[in-house]
N, C-alpha and C positions, 0 to 999 in steps of 0.2 A: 467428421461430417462437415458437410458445407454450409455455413446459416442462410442459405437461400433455401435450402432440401429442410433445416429447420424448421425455417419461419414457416415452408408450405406443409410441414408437417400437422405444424401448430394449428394451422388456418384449417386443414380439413379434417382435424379433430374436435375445434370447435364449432364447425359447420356441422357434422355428425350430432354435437348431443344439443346443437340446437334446433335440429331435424326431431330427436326424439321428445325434448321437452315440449314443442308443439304437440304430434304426436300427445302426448302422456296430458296435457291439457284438454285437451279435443276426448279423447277419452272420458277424463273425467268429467268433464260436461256431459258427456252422455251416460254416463253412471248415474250422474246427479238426476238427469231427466228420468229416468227408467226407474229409479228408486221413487220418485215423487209420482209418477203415473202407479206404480203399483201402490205408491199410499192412498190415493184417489179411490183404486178399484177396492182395495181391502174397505177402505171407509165405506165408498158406499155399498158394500156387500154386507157391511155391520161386522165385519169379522176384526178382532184387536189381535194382533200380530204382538206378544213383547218374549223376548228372548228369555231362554228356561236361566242360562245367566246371569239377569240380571237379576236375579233375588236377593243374590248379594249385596246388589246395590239398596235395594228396599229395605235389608236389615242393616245396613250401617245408617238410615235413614231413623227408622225406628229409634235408634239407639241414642241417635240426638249429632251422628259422624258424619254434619254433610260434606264438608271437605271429601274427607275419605269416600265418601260415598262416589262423589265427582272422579277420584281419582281411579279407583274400583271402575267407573263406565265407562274410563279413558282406557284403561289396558286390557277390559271384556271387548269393546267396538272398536280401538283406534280411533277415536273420535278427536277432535283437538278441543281445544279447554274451552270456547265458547259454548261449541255445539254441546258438549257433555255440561258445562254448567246449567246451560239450558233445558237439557233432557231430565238434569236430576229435579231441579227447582220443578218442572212439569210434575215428575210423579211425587212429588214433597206435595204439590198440593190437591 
């Protein structure tokens, strides 16, 4: 092959997934928006939303395993380690 048919190979393959990574950012902004308006309406409805999974996380809680416990929230939600150290410290207290 010719390195000019390369190089343009190259250039519109990284034009593509930096088309998508916008894209998949832009997404998640609005994931993020849409989850925080439905926590708004739940709250003021009075209604507690917590997942029938996470009990597990409540019993390694109990047990004195908040590590584990953190870890346990990270592979129920995919949450990343902030957000789950956050989430468990909440129901810890």
């Amino acid at each position: 092959m010719d390195i000019a048919l390369i190089a343009l190979l190259i250039v519109g393959v990284a034009l593509a997934v930096s088309g998508l990574e916008v894209k998949l950012k832009r997404t998640d902004r609005r994931i993020a928006r849409l989850e925080t308006k439905v926590d708004l309406i739940l709250d003021h409805l009075g209604i507690e939303h917590t997942d029938p999974r996470l009990g597990r996380v409540g019993e390694l809680l109990r047990q004195g395993k908040r590590i584990e416990a953190i870890k346990a929230y990270r592979e129920i939600t995919g949450a990343g380690l902030k957000e789950a150290k956050d989430a468990v410290d909440a129901m810890a207290s």
